[in-house]
N, C-alpha and C positions, 0 to 999 in steps of 0.2 A: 461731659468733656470729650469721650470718645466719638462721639456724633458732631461733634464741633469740628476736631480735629479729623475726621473723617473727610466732613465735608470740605475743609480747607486744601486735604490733599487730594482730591475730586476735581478743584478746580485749578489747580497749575499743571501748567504745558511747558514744553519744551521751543524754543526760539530757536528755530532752526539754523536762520542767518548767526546770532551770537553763541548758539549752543549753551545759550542759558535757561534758567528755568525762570516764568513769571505767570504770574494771575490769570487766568485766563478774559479775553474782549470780554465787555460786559457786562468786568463783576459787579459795579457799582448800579447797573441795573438789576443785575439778582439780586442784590441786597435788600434793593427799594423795592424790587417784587416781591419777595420773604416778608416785609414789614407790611405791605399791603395787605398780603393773602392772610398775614395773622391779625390783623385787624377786620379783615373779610370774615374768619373763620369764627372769632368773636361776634361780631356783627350777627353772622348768617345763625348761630348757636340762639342768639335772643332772638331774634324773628322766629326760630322755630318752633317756640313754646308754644305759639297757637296754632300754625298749622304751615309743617315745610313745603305742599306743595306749593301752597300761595306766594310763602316766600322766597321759591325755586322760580315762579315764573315774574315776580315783581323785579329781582334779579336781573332778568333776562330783558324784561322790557327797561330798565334801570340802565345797562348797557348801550343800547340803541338807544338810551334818551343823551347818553353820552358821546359816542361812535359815532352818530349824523353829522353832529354838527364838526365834527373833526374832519370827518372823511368830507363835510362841503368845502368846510375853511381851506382844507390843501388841496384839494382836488386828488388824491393819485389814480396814476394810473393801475387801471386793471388788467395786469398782464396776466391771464390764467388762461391757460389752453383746457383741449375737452380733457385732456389727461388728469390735471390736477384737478376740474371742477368734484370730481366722485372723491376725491381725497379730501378735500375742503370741505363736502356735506359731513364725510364721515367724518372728520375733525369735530365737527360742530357736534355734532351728535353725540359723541363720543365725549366733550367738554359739557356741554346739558346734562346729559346722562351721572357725569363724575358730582357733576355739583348739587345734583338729585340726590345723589346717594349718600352723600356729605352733610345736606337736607337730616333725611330721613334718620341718619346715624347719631346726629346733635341733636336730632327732639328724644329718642331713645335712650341715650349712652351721656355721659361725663364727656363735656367736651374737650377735656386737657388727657384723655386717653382716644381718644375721635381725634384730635387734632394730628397727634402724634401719632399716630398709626397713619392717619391721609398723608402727613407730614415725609412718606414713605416717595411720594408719588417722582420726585428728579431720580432717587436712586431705580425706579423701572425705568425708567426713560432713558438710562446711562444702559441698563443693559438691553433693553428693547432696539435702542439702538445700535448697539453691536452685532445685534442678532437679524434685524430687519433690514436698516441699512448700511451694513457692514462697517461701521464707522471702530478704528483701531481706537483702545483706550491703555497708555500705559500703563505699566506694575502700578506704579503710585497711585493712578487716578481710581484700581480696582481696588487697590487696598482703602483707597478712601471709601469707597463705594458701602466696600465688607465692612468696615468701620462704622459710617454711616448709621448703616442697616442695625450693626450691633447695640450700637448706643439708642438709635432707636426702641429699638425692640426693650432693650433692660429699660428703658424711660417708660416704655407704657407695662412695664410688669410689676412694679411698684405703684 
């Protein structure tokens, strides 16, 4: 419950024009990203039983057998300068590397304490972003954070 409600104060903002509070853009896409990634994380758990690095790069090629045909059907445009191309490898790498590790931790570990502890990764993100790219987060959204984190943490200590 504390990790529920965390997260709930995590995601509202302040409306600046009404000076009201509301959900933050989106949320119905986090939601349907959360239900994915936890059926990924199940998913990615039973592939590991025989061997996660196969099922780290079936993954990857799984992706691209999906992504092509997307990125042909709309066509977008590729706006990236030389700036963000080194950001965009290291994205990549950096997303390989997490689901490697998510890999290796579900063939190892209980995956309903592997989940929840990965399950960790929006509350870095809230403060990475603070930190990196200076992005303000109000009292509420930190206390959601701390919250978060909390109920986190007691869910995989049981």
């Amino acid at each position: 419950i504390i990790a529920i409600a965390g997260s709930l104060m995590a995601v509202i903002e302040k409306d600046p024009e009404s000076n009201t509070k509301k959900l933050t853009r989106g949320i119905g896409l986090a939601a349907g990203s959360a239900v994915l990634v936890g059926i990924y994380f199940i998913t990615m758990d039973r592939a590991c039983t025989f061997h996660p690095v196969w099922a780290s790069i079936i993954t990857r090629v799984s992706t691209l057998i999906v992504l092509i045909p997307v990125v042909m059907f709309t066509k977008p445009v590729l706006n990236t300068g030389k700036a963000q191309l080194g950001f965009l490898v290291f994205m990549g790498l950096m997303d390989t590397s997490a689901a490697f590790c998510f890999a290796l931790a579900a063939s190892r570990g209980m995956l309903s304490q592997v989940a929840v502890i990965s399950s960790l990764y929006p509350a870095v993100t809230v403060i990475l972003s603070t930190i990196i790219a200076k992005e303000r987060i109000r009292k509420i959204q930190g206390a959601g954070v701390f919250l978060a984190i909390t109920g986190i943490t007691l869910i995989s200590a049981f």
